[in-house]
C-alpha positions in Angstrom: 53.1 32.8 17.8 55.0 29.8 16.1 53.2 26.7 16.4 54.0 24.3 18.9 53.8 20.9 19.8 52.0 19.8 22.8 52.4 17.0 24.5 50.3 15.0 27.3 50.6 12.6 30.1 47.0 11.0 30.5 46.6 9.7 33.9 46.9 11.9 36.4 47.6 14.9 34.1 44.3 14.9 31.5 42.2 12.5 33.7 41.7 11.2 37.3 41.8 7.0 38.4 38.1 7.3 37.8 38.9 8.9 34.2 37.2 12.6 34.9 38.2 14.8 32.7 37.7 18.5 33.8 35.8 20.0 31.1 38.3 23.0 31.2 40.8 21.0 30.2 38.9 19.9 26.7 38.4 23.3 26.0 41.6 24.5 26.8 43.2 21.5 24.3 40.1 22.3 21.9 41.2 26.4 21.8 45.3 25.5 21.6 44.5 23.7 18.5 41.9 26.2 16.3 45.0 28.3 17.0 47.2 26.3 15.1 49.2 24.6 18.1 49.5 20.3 17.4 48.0 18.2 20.4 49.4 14.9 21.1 48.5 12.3 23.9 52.1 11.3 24.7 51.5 8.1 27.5 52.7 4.9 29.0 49.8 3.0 28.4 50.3 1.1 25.0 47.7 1.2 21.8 45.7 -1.0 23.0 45.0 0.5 26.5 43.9 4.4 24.7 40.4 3.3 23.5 38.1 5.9 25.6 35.6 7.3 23.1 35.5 10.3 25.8 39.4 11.0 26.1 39.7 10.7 22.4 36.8 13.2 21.5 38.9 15.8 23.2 40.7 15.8 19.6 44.6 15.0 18.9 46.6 15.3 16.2 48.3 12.0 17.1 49.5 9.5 20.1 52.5 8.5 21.1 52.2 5.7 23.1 54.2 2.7 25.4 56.7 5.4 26.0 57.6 6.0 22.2 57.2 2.3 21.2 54.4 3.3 19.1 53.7 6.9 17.2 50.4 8.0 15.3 50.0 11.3 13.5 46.4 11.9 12.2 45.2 8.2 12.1 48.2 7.0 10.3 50.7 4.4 12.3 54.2 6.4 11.4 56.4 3.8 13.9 56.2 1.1 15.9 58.4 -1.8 17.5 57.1 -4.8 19.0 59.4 -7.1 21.6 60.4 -10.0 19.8 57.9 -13.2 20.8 61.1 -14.9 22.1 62.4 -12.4 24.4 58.5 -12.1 25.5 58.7 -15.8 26.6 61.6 -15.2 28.4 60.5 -12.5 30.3 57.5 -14.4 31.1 59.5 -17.6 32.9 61.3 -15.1 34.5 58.5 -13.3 36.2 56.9 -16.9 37.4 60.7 -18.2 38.4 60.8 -14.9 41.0 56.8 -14.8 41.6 56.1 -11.6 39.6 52.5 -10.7 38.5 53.0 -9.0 34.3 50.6 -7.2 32.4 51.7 -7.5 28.6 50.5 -4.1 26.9 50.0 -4.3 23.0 49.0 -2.3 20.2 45.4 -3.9 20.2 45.4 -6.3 22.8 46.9 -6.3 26.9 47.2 -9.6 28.0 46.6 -10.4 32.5 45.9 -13.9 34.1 43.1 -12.4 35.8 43.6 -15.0 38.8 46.7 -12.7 38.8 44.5 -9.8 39.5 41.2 -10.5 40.4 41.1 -9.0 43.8 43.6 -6.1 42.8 41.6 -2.6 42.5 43.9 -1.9 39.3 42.7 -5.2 37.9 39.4 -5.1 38.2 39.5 -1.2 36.7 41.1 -3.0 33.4 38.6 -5.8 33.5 36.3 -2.9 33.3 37.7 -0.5 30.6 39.5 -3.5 28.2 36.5 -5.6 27.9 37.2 -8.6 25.3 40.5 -6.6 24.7 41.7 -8.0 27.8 43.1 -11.4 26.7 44.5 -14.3 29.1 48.5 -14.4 28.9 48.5 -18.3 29.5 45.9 -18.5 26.6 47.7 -16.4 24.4 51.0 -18.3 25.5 53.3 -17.3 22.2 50.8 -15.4 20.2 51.3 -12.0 22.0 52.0 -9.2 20.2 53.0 -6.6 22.7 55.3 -3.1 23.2 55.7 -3.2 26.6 54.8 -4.8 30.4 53.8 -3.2 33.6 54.4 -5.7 36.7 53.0 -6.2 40.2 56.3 -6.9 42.1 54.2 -7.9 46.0 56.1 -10.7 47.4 58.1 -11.2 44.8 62.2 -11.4 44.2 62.5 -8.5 42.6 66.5 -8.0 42.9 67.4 -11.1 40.6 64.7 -10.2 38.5 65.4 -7.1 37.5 68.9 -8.4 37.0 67.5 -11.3 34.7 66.1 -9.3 32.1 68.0 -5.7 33.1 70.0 -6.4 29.3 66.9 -6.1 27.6 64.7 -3.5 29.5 64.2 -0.4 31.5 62.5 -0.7 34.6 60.3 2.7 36.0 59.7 2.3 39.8 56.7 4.0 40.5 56.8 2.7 44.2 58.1 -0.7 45.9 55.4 -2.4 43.9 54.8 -1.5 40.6 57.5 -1.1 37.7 56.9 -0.8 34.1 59.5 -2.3 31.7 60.2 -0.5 28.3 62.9 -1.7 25.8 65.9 -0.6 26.4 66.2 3.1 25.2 62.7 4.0 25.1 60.6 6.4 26.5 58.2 9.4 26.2 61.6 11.3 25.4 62.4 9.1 22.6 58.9 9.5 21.7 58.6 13.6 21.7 61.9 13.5 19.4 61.2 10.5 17.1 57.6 12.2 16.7 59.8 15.8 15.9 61.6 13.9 13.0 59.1 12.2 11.6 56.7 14.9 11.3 59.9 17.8 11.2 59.0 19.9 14.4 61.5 21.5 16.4 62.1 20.3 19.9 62.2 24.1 20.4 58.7 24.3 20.0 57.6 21.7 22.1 55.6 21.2 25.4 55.3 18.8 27.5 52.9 18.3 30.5 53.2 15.5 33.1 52.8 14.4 36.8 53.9 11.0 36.8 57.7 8.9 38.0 57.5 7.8 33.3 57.1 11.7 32.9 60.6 12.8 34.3 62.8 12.3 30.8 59.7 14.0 28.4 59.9 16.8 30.9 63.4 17.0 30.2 62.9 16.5 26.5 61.0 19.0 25.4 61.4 22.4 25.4 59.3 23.6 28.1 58.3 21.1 30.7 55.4 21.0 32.5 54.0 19.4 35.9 50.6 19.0 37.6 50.1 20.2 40.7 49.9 16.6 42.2 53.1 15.8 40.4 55.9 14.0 42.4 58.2 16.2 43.9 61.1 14.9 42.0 59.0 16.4 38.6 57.9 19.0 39.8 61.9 19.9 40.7 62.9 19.3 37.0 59.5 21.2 35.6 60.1 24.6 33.8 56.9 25.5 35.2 54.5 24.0 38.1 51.0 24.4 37.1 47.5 23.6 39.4 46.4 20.3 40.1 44.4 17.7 37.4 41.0 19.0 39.0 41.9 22.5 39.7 42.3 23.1 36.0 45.8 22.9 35.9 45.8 22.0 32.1 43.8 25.4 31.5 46.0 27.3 33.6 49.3 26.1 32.1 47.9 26.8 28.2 47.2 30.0 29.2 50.0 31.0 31.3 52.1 30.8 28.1 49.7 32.3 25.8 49.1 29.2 23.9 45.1 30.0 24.3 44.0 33.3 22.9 42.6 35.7 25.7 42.8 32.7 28.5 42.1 33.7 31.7 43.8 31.3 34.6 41.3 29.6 37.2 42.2 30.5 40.4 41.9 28.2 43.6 42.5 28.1 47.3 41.5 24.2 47.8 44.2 21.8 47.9 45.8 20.1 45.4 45.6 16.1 44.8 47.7 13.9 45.6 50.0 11.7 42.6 48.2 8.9 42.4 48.9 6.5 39.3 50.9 3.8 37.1 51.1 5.9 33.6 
């Protein structure tokens, strides 16, 4: 088989909210590569928000992250593209003029006023996991050095909002709350090709494996796209294939389905699925 490209969604497609990987999916990521196929976490979350010692012991050949903004192959930084500190500062005294709650992401650093968060269940888990890499935003006013923004949109006016900064940004509803905002013409599409030409793959040989609403245009993408079986129905309608769910191996099952494992058996189960449950 010619060697392929695989590409992977992390929440809700490697690991859970409470970051469980199923060890079947480690193995099955650990057997596609000894046979020659190229593993890439391909996620929302910028830089600075993949630091898990346990999701990066799985072993990839390189990250794309903040939906393409930033692209490692093998330790090496190949691209990246920071928003310009003025537009940041404009984007910020828009989200306080229509009563939005941001979350700056960065390639080191994500930046929350944690009174902002502090009872927020999504908060507190990145109080948790970023540690000292979790920096004030009115501290860091001007010094931020970021790729993209995730908001919290309760109570706010989101209408003139979104039409504030629309010129400069695309907004991903996940629900009536929560929108991420990319620069305009990024994603984890741009990111699976940009990858493809830097590295000289062909999108023909690529896979891409997702569950989330930031999944739907790498689905598209790549040559054969793939979606959890808690994905949203609108990607698991554009999916070439619908695997199992995150914890009923649905990684495993998919790698082997199309032979991308050598001698994989699928892991059959009658439980139910889980439901789609996250921001990235």
């Amino acid at each position: 088989m010619t060697p392929k490209a695989l590409f992977f969604d992390i929440d809700g497609t490697i690991w859970d909210f409470h970051n469980n990987i199923p060890p079947s999916c480690r193995e099955g990521i650990r057997l596609a590569r000894e046979n020659g196929h190229l593993a890439f976490l391909c996620t929302g979350r910028a830089r600075g928000f993949v630091t898990s010692e346990d999701l990066l012991s799985i072993g990839f050949d390189g990250i794309v992250s903040g939906c393409g903004t930033m692209i490692e192959y093998r330790g090496q930084v190949l691209y990246q593209r920071l928003i310009e500190k003025d537009l940041v500062i404009k984007t910020m005294e828009e989200a306080r003029k229509y009563r939005v709650r941001p979350i700056l992401e960065g390639p080191r650093h994500l930046y929350m006023d944690y009174e902002d968060f502090r009872d927020d269940r999504y908060g507190q888990k990145l109080m948790r996991e970023m540690e000292d890499s979790l920096l004030s935003i009115t501290d860091s006013w001007g010094q931020w050095e970021i790729v993209k923004l995730a908001c919290d949109l309760t109570g706010s006016d989101t209408a003139p909002f979104v039409e504030a900064l629309s010129p400069w940004y695309d907004f991903i509803f996940h629900n009536d709350i929560v929108v991420e905002m990319v620069p305009k013409g990024f994603s984890k599409a741009t990111g699976i090709r940009k990858t493809c030409d830097l590295l000289g793959l062909d999108i023909a040989d690529t896979f891409a494996f997702g569950d989330g609403q930031n999944d739907l245009e790498m689905i598209r993408a790549a040559a054969c796209g793939i979606a959890m079986g808690n994905a949203t129905p609108a990607l698991k309608e554009e999916a070439d294939y619908v695997t199992t769910a995150l914890d009923r191996d649905g990684i495993w099952n998919a790698l082997c389905h199309f032979g991308l494992i050598p001698g994989g058996t699928p892991i059959l189960h009658e439980e139910p699925a889980l439901g789609s449950m996250h921001l990235y």
